[in-house]
Wavefront OBJ file of the C-alpha trace (Angstrom):
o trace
v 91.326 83.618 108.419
v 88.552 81.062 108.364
v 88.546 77.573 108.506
v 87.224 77.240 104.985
v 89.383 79.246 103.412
v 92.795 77.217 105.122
v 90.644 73.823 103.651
v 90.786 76.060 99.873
v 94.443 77.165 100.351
v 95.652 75.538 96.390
v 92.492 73.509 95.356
v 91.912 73.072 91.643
v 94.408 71.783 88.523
v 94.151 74.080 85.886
v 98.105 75.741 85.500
v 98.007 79.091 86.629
v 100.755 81.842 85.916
v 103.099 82.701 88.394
v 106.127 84.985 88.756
v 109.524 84.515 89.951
v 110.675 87.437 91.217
v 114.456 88.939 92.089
v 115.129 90.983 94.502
v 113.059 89.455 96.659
v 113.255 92.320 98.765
v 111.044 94.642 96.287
v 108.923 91.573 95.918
v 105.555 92.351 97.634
v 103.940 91.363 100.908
v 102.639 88.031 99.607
v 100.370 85.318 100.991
v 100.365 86.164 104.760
v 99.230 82.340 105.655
v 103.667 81.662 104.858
v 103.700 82.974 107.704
v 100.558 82.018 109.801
v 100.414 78.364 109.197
v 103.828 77.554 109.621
v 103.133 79.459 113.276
v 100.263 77.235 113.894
v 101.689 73.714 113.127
v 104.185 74.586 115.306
v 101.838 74.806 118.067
v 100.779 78.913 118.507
v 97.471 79.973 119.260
v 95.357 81.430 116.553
v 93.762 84.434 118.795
v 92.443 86.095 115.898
v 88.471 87.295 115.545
v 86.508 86.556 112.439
v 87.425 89.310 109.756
v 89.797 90.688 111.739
v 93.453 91.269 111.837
v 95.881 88.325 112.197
v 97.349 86.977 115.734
v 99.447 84.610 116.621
v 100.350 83.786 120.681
v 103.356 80.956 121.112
v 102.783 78.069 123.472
v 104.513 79.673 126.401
v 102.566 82.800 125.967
v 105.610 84.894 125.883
v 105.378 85.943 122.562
v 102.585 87.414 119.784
v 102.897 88.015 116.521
v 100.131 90.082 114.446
v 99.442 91.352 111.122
v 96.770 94.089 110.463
v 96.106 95.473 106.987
v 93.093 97.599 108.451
v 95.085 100.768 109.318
v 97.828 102.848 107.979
v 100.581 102.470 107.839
v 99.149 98.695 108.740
v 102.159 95.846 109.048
v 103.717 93.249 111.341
v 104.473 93.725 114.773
v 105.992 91.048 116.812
v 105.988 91.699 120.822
v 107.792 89.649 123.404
v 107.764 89.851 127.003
v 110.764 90.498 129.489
v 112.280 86.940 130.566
v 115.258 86.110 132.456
v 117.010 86.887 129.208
v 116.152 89.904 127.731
v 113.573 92.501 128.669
v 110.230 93.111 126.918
v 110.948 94.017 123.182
v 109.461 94.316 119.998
v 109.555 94.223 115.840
v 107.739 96.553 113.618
v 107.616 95.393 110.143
v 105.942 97.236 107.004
v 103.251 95.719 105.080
v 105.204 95.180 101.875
v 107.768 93.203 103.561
v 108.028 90.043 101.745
v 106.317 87.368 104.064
v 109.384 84.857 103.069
v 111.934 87.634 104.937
v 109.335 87.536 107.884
v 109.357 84.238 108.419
v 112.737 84.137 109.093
v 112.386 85.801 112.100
v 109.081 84.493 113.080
v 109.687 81.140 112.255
v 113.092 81.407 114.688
v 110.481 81.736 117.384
v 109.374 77.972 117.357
v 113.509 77.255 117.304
v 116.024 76.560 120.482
v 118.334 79.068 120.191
v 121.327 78.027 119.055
v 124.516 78.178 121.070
v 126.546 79.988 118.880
v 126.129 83.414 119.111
v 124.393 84.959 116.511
v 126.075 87.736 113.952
v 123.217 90.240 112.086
v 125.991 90.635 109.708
v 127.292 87.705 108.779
v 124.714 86.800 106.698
v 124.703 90.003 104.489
v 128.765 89.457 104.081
v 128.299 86.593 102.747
v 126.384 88.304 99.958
v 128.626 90.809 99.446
v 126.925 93.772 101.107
v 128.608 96.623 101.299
v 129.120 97.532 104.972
v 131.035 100.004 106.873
v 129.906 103.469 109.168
v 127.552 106.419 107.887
v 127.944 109.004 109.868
v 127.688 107.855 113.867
v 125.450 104.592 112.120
v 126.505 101.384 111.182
v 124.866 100.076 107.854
v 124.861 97.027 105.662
v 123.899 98.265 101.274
v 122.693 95.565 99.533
v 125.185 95.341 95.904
v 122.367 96.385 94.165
v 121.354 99.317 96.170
v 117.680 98.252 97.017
v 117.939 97.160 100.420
v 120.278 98.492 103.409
v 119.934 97.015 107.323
v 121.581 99.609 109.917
v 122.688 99.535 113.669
v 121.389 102.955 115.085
v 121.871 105.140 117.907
v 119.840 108.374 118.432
v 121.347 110.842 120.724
v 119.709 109.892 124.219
v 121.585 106.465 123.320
v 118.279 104.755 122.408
v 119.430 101.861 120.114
v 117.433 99.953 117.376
v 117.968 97.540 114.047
v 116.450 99.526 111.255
v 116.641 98.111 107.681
v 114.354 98.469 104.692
v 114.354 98.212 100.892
v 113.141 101.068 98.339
v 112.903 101.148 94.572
v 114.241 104.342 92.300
v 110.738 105.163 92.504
v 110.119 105.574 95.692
v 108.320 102.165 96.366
v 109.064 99.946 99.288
v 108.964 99.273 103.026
v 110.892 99.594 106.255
v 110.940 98.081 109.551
v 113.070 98.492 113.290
v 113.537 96.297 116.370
v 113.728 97.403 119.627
v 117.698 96.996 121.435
v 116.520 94.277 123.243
v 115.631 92.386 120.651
v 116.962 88.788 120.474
v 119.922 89.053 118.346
v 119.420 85.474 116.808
v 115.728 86.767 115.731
v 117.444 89.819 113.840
v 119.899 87.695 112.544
v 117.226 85.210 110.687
v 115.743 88.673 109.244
v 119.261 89.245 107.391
v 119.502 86.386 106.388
v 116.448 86.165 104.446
v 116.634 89.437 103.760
v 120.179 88.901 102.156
v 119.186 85.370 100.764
v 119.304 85.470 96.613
v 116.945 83.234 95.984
v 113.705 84.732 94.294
v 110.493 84.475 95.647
v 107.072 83.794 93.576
v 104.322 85.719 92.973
v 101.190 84.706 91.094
v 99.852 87.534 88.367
v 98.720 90.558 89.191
v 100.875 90.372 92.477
v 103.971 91.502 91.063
v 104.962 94.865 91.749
v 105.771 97.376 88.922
v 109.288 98.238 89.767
v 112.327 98.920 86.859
v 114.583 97.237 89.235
v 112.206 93.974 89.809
v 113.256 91.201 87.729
v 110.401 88.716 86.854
v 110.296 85.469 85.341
v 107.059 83.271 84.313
v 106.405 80.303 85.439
v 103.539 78.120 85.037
v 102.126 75.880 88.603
v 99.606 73.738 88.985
v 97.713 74.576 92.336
v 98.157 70.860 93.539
v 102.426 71.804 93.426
v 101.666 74.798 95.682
v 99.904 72.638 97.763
v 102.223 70.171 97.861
v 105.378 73.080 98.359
v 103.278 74.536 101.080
v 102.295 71.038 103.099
v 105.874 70.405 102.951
v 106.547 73.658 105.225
v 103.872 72.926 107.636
v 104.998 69.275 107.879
v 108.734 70.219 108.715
v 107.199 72.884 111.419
v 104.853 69.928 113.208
v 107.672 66.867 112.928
v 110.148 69.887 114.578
v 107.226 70.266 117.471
v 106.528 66.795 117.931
v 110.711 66.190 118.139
v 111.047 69.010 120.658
v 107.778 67.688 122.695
v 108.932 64.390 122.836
v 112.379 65.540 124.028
v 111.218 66.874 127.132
v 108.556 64.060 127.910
v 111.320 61.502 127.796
v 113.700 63.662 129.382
v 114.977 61.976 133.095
v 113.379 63.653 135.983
v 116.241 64.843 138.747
v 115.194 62.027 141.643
v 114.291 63.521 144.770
v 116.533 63.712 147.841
v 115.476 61.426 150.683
v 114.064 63.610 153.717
v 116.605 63.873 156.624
v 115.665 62.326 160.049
v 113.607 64.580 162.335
v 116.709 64.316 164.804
v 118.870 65.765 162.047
v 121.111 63.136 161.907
v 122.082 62.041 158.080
v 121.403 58.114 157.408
v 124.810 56.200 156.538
v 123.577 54.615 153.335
l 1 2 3 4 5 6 7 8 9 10 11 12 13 14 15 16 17 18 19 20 21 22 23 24 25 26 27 28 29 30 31 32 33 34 35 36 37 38 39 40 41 42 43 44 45 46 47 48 49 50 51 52 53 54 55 56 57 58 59 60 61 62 63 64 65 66 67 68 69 70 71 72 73 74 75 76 77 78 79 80 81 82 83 84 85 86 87 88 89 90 91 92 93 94 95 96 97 98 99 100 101 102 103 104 105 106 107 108 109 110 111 112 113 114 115 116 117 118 119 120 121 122 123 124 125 126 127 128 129 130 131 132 133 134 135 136 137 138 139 140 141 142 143 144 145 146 147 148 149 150 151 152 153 154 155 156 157 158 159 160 161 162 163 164 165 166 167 168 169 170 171 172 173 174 175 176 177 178 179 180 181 182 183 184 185 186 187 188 189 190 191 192 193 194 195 196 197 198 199 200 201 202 203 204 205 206 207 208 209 210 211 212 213 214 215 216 217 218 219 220 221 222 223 224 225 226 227 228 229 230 231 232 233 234 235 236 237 238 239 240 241 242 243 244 245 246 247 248 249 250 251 252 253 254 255 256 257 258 259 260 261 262 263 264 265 266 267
């Protein structure tokens, strides 16, 4: 993405027609930059080449997140390297995943973890999926049969998250996550992916689905702006909190050097 086209991201006053749209998980990929400039206010690396695919490398260099378009099936992949934590694992996401259900996992990168530990499906009880086994798999249906999110295990005990959404006909996406995975990251997918709230689409982005509900809306480009510069401000006063934490956090003082003799020093 160039520089000039961040500089004409919602430029101009005339109203233009948008779309609410419900599920949100049959919404559309959207505006890929939810994603990407959220990423770099929070301090990643844009490591992408001119007119090429998207990517994204955190501070710490642990962690890259791209977006190619260019080949089939094209998509999302998130990669993170082993750490004393987990081992190396990764995210595969389809193209037409909404870009507001991928930021919840990608903007949980530029988070602590918390110290609760984290529940994939809490966050789809809580909207009354219906969940429970199928066959040796455990899956999460979303009420209106659209979406499901499933714990599977393939026979040479090779686990993954694989979840996905899919209209009656046939339209949709899927993605998976390795096992090792950061549980907290999968959880923030669900719960976007389980959120109600409807995500917009401006016209001729809406996707022609019977089970898509739409409603029009009419935005001035100056709101967007102002609804997307509130994201990216959140993401750089989080940064600047968390980088100011550790520069005014005590150092442990040093221990004074024994004697050469050995003998410890009565203070």
């Amino acid at each position: 993405m160039s520089k000039k086209q961040r500089q004409g991201w919602g430029t101009g006053e005339q109203a233009e027609q948008h779309y609410l749209v419900r599920p949100r998980a049959l919404a559309g990929g959207g505006d890929v930059r939810h994603v990407s400039e959220f990423l770099r206010a929070s301090g990643w690396r844009d490591k992408s080449k001119t007119g090429g695919p998207l990517s994204m490398e955190s501070p710490d260099r642990t962690v890259r997140v791209a977006y190619d378009p260019y080949v089939l099936p094209g998509g999302w992949t998130i990669h993170g390297r082993a750490d004393g934590l987990t081992g190396e694992w990764s995210a595969h996401l389809g193209r037409q995943v909404p870009v507001e259900i991928v930021a919840g996992l990608t903007d949980a990168l530029t988070r602590p973890r918390s110290a609760h530990a984290p529940n994939v499906w809490a966050p789809l009880e809580e909207q009354y999926w219906d969940i429970g086994f199928e066959g040796q798999d455990y899956q999460a249906t979303s009420p209106d049969g659209t979406a499901w999110m499933q714990y599977h295990q393939s026979p040479d005990s090779e686990a993954m998250w694989w979840t996905g959404a899919k209209d009656q006909q046939g339209n949709g996406w899927t993605a998976h996550f390795t096992s090792n995975t950061p549980m907290h990251l999968v959880q923030a997918f669900s719960a976007e992916l389980a959120s109600p709230d409807p995500v917009m689409r401006p016209r001729g982005h809406v996707p022609l689905s019977a089970q898509i509900r739409a409603w029009s809306v009419s935005v001035k480009p100056s709101q967007l702006s102002a609804w997307q510069q509130a994201r990216i401000t959140a993401a750089r006063a989080a940064t600047w909190a968390r980088n100011s934490a550790r520069s005014t956090r005590p150092r442990t003082a040093a221990r004074p050097h024994a004697p050469a003799s050995g003998a410890r020093t009565r203070l």
